[in-house]
N, C-alpha and C positions, 0 to 999 in steps of 0.2 A: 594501408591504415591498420587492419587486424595483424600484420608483425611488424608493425611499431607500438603495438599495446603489448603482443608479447615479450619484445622488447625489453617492453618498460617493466613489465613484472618481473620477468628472470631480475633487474638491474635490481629491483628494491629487494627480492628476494637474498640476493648475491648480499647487500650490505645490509641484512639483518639476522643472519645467521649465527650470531652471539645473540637473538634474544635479546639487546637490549633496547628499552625503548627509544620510541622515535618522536621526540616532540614536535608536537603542534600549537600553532598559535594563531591570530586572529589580528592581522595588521590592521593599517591606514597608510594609503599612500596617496601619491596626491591626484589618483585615477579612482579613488575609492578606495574598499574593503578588499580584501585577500585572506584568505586562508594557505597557511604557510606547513607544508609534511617535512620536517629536517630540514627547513630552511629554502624548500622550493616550491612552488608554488601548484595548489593542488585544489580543483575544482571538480567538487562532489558529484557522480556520474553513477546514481544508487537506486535503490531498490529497498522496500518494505519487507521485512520477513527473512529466514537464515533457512529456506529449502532453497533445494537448485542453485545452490550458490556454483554450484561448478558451470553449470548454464548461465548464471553471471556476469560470469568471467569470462566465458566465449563469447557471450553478446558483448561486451565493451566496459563493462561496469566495475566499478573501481570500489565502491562501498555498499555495505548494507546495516538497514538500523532494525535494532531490537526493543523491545517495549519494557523488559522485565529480568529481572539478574537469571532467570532458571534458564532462559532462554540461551546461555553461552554454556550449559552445562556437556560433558562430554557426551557423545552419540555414536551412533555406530551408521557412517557414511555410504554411500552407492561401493564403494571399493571394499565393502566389508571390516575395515579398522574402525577402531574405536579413538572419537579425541574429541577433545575441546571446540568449541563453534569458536572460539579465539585461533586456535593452531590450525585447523583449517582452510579458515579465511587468507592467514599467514602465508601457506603454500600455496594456495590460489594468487597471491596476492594483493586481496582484498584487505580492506582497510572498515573497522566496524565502530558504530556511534551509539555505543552500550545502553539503552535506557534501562534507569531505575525507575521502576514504578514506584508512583506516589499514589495512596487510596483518591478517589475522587471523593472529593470535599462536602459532596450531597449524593444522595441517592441515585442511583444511574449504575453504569458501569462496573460489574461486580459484584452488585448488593447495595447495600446500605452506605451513606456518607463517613466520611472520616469526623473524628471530635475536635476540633481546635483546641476545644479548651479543657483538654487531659495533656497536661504537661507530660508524662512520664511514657504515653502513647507518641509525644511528639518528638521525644527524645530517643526511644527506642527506634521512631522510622531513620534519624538521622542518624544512629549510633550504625544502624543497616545500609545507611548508604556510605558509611567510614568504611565500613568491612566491606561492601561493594568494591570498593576504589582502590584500596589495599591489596585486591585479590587481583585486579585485573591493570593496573596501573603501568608495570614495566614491562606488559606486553605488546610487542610491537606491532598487532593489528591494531590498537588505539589509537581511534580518530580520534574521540569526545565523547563528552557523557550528557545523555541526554536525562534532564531531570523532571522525570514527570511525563504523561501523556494526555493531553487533555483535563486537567484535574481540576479546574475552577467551577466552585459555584455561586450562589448568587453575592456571596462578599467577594469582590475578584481581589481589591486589595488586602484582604487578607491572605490569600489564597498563594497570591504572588511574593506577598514577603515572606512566607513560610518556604516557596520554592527558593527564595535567593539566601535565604539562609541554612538551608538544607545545598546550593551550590557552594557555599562560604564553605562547608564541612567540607566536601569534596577536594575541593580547590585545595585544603590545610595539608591532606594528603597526597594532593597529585598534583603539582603546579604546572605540571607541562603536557596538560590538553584543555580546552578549552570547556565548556559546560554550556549549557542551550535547555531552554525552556518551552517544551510545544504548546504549542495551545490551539484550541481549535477556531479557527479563522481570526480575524483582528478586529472583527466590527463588535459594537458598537462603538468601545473606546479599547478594546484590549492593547495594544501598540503603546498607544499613550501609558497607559496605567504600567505597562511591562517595563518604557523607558523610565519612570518616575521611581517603582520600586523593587525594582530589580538591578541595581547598579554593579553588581559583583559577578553577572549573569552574562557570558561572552556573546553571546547572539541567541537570536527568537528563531525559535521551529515555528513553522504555520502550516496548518491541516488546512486544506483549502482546496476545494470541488470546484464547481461550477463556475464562483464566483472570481478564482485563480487570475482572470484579465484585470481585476478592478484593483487588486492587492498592489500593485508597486505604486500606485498614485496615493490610495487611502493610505498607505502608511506614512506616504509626507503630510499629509491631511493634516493626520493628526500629529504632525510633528515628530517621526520618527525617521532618522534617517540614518540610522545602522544598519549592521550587517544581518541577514536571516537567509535562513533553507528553508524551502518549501520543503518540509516533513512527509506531507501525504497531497499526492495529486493524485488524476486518473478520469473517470467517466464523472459524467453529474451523478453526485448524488441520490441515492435514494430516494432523500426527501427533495426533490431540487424539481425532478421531472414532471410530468404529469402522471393521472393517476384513473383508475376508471371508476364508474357511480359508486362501486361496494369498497372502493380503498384500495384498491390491488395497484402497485406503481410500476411505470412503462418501462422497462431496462429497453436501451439502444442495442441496437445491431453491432453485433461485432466488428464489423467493419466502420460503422459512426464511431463506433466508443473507440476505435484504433486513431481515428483522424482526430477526434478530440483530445486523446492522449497529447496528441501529437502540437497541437493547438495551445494548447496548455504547457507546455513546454517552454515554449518559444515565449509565450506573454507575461506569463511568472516566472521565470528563471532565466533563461538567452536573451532575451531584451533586456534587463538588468543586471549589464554586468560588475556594475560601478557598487551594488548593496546585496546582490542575492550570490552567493559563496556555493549553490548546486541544490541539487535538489533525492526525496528518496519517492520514487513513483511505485505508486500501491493498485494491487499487492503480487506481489513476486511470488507466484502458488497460488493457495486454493485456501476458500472456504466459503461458507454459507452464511450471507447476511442478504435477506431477501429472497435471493435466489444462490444456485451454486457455482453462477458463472459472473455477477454482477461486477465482482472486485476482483477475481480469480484470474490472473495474464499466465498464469502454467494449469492445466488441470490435472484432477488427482492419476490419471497415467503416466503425467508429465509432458503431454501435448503444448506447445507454443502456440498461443492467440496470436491473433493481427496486434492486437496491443503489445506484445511483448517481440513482433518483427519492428515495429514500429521505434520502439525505443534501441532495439541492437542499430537501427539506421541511424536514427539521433547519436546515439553514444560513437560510432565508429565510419558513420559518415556513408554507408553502403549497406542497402540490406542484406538480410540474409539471404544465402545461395539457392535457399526451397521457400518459400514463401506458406503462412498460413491459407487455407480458402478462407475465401470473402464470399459470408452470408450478407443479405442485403435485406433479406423479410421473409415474411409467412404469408402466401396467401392462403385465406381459409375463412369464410362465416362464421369463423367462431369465434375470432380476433375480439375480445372485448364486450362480446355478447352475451347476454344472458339467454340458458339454452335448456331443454329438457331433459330429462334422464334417459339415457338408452339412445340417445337421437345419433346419426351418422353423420360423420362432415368428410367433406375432402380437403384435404390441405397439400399445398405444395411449395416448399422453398425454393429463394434465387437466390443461387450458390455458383459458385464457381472457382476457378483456380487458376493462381497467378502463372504455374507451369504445365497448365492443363493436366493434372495428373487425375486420375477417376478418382470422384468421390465415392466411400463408401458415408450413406446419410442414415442415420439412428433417429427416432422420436421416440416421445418419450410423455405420459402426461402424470404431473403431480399436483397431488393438492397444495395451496397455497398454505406458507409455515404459518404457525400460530404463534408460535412463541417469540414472536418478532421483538428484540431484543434496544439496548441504546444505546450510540457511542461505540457502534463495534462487540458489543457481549459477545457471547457465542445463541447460537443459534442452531438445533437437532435440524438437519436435511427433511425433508420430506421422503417417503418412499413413492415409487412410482406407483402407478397403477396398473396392474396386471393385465390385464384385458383389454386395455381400453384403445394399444393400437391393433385396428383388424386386420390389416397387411400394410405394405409398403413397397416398394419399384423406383427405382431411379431416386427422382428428387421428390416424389408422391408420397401419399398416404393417406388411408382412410381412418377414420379416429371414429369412434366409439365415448358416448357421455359416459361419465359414471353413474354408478346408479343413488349414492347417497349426495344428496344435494350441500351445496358450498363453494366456495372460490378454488378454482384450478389454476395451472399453466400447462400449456402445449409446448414442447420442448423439441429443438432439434439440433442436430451436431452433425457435422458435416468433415471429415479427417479425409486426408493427404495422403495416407500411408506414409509420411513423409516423419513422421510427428506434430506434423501442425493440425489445427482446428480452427473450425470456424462455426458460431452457435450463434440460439435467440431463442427467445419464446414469446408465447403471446396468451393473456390472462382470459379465463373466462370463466362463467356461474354458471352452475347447475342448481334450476329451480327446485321449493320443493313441490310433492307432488300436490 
């Protein structure tokens, strides 16, 4: 299976080496929707974010989407050259679904909402997404253009005919890739509102967690029976899980959050193959929202989660040849307990490894972030706490409170030597005195 995707790279590489673009389109057949690369047929096999793309591509993965035009800007790669996240992708043989960012339309994400009604502000984002499309249009990593991320607020019809007429500009200059509007989930009525004024709009991105099973039904609900990519899947949500008395939310086990990947998969995207055209599973790397493993399937070493074995098996039909460990929990008295300053716990994770290879096991305890962000912001990491683990052995450890009172996490990671990992943590308060 892995050299028949090689294969297939070398083949698209071989017939794009003039550089010129490779149109794509967005059929109807009488099987459903398709998505059509050069005329053959190409179902989206992706990834959230433009790190690790060379790990990508060895996992099975055929595209990756970007949120914002800076984001294809030139870099300087693992290989020490310097180049475009377009040319890149190209000799990987990756295929990329360009987002322009659209300001979000109310307060949230970024700052401050966008103005509707400053004509000359409205004209300038769209004069921006001309020269977007211009810049990047005949090159032949060009999946699609993705317009907007999330960006509706409380007027959604407004919000949507601004996206489909900021996709009309796109389209004036690049008539041969397709254009896609994310949005984040479809309830109450988004779906509907999307088919009514978005007509020039080739298919719907949908962000979509937890609720990922219920989406291929609610979208005929509401009478929507087009073509869409799940945009963003992955673990529940943040806000989706449970949470403890002071607000702290539960993150899964990295080995649950691999199986739900995996879950999710299959209900939102492989079961529908008649309407859903692939999917971009997030996030491909690392970052801190919540915590710094919540959404992170590479971490900042470049370690592989269970979530990210998980999808190389989806994508190519076989897992990977070294497997991440699989944590399963924390046991510890402290798990979600409110506790005193300076007090001692024992804690000890169940870990293990899919080729028995020795764990070396790190903890770790931080305080819970404050700056807890919306819609993906960024979010400052916490620092750890110095003192607080007092040794550790095997899968064990002895933890230490801290001494200034507040919400913590108990943290632990558990590496393969192999590059794999397997984490969790588990919340808890320190009283004041």
């Amino acid at each position: 299976m892995r050299a028949f995707c090689v294969v297939l790279c070398a083949l698209a590489l071989s017939a794009t080496t003039s550089g010129q673009p490779i149109p794509v389109e967005v059929v109807q057949t009488d099987r459903g929707y398709q998505l059509l690369r050069g005329g053959e047929p190409y179902f989206v096999r992706g990834a959230g974010g433009s790190s690790h793309i060379e790990l990508l591509a060895e996992s099975g993965g055929n595209s990756f989407r970007t949120w914002g035009a800076e984001e294809l800007d030139p870099r300087e790669w693992p290989d020490g050259r310097t180049m475009s996240v377009m040319d890149r992708a190209h000799e990987l043989g990756l295929t990329v679904s360009a987002g322009f960012w659209v300001p979000h339309f109310e307060g949230g994400y970024q700052g401050g909402g966008f103005d509707y009604d400053d004509p000359e502000a409205v004209e300038r984002l769209i004069e921006e997404a001309r020269g977007f499309a211009r810049q990047w249009k005949d090159h032949p990593a060009l999946l699609m253009w993705g317009v907007g991320n999330e960006p509706l607020g409380s007027d959604r019809v407004r919000g949507l005919k601004l996206l489909n007429r900021m996709a009309v500009a796109i389209k004036e200059i690049d008539p041969n890739h397709p254009t896609m509007a994310v949005l984040a989930g479809v309830w109450p009525d988004k779906a509907a509102l999307f088919a009514q004024h978005c007509p020039d709009i080739d298919l719907l991105g949908i962000n979509v967690y937890g609720g990922i099973s219920a989406v291929p039904s609610e979208l005929l609900t509401q009478g929507y029976d087009g073509p869409y990519l799940v945009t963003e899947y992955g673990p529940l949500g943040h806000w989706e899980g449970g949470s403890t008395e002071w607000g702290a939310e539960i993150e899964q086990p990295s080995s649950e959050k691999a199986e739900f990947y995996r879950t999710s998969h299959h209900a939102g995207i492989t079961d529908v193959p008649d309407r859903c055209l692939g999917g971009y599973v997030f996030l491909w790397g690392h970052k801190q929202e919540r915590t710094d493993t919540w959404y992170s399937m590479i971490l900042p070493g470049g370690e592989r989660t269970p979530a990210a074995d998980v999808m190389t098996e989806i994508w190519t039909g076989e897992p990977p040849a070294n497997r991440a460990p699989i944590v399963e929990g924390i046991e510890s008295a402290l798990s979600k307990a409110r506790v005193e300053a300076g007090a001692v716990f024992d804690a000890a994770v169940i870990a293990s490894d899919p080729e028995d290879d020795p764990l070396e096991v790190t903890w770790a305890v931080k305080r819970e972030g404050t700056d807890k962000g919306a819609g993906g912001a960024f979010e400052r990491t916490p620092e750890s706490v110095s003192d607080a683990i007092v040794s550790s052995e095997g899968l064990s450890a002895v933890v230490r409170t801290p001494s200034e009172p507040g919400a913590y996490r108990l943290q632990v990671y558990a590496r393969d030597g192999q590059g794999g990992v397997g984490y969790w943590n588990v919340p808890f308060f320190v009283n004041e005195r």
